[in-house]
N, C-alpha and C positions, 0 to 999 in steps of 0.2 A: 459516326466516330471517324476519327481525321486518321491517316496512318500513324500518325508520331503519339496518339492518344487511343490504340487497341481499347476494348474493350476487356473486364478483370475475366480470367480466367474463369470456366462456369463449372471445374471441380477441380478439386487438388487430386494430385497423382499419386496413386497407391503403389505401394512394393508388391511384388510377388509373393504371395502365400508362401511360406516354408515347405519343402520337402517334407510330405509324412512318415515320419519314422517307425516303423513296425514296432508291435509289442516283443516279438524275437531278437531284435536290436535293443529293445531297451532294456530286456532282463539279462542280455550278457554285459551292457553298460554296469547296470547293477552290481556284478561280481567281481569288476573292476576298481582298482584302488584308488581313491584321487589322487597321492602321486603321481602313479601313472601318468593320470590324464593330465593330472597340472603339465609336467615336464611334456609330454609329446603336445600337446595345444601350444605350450611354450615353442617348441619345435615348427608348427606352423605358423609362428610369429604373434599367436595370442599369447601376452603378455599376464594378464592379469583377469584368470574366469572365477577367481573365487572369493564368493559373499562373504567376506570379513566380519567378523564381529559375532556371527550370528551363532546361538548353542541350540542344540534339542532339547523340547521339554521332555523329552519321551525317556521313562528308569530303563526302558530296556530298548535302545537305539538299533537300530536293523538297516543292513544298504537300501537304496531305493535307486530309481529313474523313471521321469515318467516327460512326458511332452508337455512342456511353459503355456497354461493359461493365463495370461496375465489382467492383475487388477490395478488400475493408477488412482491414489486419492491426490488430492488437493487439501487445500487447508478447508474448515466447515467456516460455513457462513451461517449467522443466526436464525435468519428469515427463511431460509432453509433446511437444514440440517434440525429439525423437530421432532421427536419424539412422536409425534401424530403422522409424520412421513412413514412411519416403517410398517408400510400398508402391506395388506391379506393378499395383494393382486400385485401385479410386474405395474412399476413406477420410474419415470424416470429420475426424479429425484428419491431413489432406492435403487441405483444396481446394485448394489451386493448381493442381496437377495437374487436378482436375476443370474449375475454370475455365476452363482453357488445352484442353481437350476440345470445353467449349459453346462456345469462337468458334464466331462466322459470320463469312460474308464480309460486309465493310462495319460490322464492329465496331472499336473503338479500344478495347485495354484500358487502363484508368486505375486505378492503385493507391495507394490511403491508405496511405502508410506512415508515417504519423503524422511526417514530417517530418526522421526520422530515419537517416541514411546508414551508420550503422553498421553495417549488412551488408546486403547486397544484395536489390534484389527478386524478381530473378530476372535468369536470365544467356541465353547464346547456346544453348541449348536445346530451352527454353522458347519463347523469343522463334521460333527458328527454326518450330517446330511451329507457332505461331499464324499465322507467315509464311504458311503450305503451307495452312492452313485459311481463309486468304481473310482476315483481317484488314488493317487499315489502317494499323497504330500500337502503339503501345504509349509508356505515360507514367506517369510515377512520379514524387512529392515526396520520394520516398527516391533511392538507388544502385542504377545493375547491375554485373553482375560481367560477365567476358569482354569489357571494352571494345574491346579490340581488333578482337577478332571482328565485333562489333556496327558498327565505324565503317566496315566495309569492306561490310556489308549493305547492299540495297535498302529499306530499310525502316523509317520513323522512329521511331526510338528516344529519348524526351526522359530524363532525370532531371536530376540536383542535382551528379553523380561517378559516381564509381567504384569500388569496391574487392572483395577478393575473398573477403572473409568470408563464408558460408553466410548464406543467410535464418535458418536455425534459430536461429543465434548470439542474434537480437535480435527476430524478429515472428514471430506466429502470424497464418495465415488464417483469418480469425476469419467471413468473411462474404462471398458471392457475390449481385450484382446488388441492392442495397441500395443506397440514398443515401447518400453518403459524403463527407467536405472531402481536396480535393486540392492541396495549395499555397496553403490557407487559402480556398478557392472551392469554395463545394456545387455535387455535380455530382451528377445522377440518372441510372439507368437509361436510356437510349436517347435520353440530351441530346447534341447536335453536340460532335465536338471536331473542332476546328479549328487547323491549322499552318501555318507560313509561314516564312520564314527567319528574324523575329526572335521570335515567341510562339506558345504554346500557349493558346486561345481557347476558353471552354466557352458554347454557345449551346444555350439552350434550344430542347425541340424543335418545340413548339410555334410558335414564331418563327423554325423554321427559313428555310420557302418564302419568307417575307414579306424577312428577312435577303439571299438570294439576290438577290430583285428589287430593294430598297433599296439594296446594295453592288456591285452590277453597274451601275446609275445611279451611283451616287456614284465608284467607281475610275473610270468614264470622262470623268467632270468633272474630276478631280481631277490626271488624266493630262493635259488640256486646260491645265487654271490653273498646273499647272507647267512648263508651257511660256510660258504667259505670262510666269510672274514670272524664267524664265530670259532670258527675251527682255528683262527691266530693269522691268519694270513691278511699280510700287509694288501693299504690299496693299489699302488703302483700295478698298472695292466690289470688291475679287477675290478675296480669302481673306477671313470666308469671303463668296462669291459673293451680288453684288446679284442682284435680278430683272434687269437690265440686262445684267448678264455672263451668265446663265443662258439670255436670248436669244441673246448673240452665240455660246456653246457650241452653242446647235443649230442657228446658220443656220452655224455652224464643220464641222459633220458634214455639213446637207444638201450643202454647197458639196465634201463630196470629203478633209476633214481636208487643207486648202492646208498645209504647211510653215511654221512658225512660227518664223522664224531666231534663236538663242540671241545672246544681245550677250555682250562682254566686260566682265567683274567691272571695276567703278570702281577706276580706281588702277593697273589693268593695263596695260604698257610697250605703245606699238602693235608688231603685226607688221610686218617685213622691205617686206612687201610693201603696205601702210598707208605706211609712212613717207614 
């Protein structure tokens, strides 16, 4: 080879594994409110960590966090994607199956399915297996199938719907543990995902610990200033918080968290016993 014609590259360059984020870190994530974390990730200039669109199927929704497994499909190809593929034994044309093997405990699977609900990412299964294997979650910008099953689980299940078309119908697992876009937000290998009753929250993992202590200060303020403003008090210097109110919050704790009695909404008739 001439110098002006090198020879191609003989592997492509890998990123750096993620920081492992401890299970003590991710169950104080857990108790933490996406608020929070939306606005302080805002704060270090991530803009926009949260999977839009997506609901739980779960009747009784629970917080979570757990470390980004991630699955990428592709669109299915005929000659591939068969019914005869979803072999007894580890396949390459069948990761899912292998995927749903390598959970750990304290993993969240998170699936690209390129956005697409047309058939399912996986159904009550599936899901059930990862359950037993110690996982956290499971989350899709696509559909599962067996919704029903799925809403009476312990176990949060996010997507887009439901239906009960075959994965095969529309995607190929094209890729395990890869960087991937989920509901239009990159999400890496062994990144936080985070849940709450009303989002799906992707924190990087390196910003894990620092997130914890950040939104553990901030939900306890913030529990504080809304008791204020139910109490009638304007937001001027309280939303958000002067250095003045930020004093009267911790001399509010040292003193015991006194009771902070809620007034009545302006315009409201008085009570029986007011009158």
């Amino acid at each position: 080879m001439s110098p002006n014609n090198p020879p191609p590259l003989a592997r492509i360059p890998q990123r750096t594994p993620a920081p492992h984020v401890p299970d003590a870190v991710l169950d104080r994530l857990a108790r933490c409110t996406s608020g929070s974390l939306t606005t302080q990730l805002y704060i270090k200039g991530l803009r926009q960590p949260v999977l839009c669109g997506l609901k739980p199927l779960n009747k009784k929704v629970r917080p979570f966090a757990g470390r980004a497994y991630t699955m990428r499909f592709i669109p299915a190809r005929e000659d591939i994607d068969a019914y005869g593929n979803l072999t007894t034994e580890p396949s390459a044309d069948n990761l899912q199956w292998v995927g749903v093997e390598q959970i750990e405990p304290g993993h969240v699977l998170v699936i690209d399915s390129n956005r697409d609900g047309r058939a399912a990412s996986m159904g009550n299964m599936l899901v059930t297996r990862m359950m037993m294997r110690g996982a956290r979650g499971v989350v899709t910008d696509g559909s599962f199938r067996d919704g029903t099953e799925l809403a009476e689980m312990d176990f949060p299940a996010w997507c887009t719907g439901v239906t009960a078309t075959t994965r095969l119908s529309y995607h190929h697992v094209a890729d395990l543990q890869v960087p991937i876009g989920c509901a239009g937000v990159a999400v890496y290998p062994g990144d936080v995902i985070h849940g709450d009753g009303d989002n799906v929250t992707v924190i990087p993992a390196h910003l894990a610990e620092e997130m914890a202590e950040l939104c553990e200060r901030r939900d306890d303020i913030e529990a504080y200033l809304a008791l204020r403003v139910k109490a009638g008090e304007p937001l001027w210097g309280l939303y958000p918080p002067s250095e003045a109110t930020r004093r009267q919050h911790r001399d509010w704790a040292a003193a015991g968290r006194p009771e902070i009695a809620p007034a009545r909404p302006a315009g409201t008739p008085p009570t029986r016993d007011a009158a």
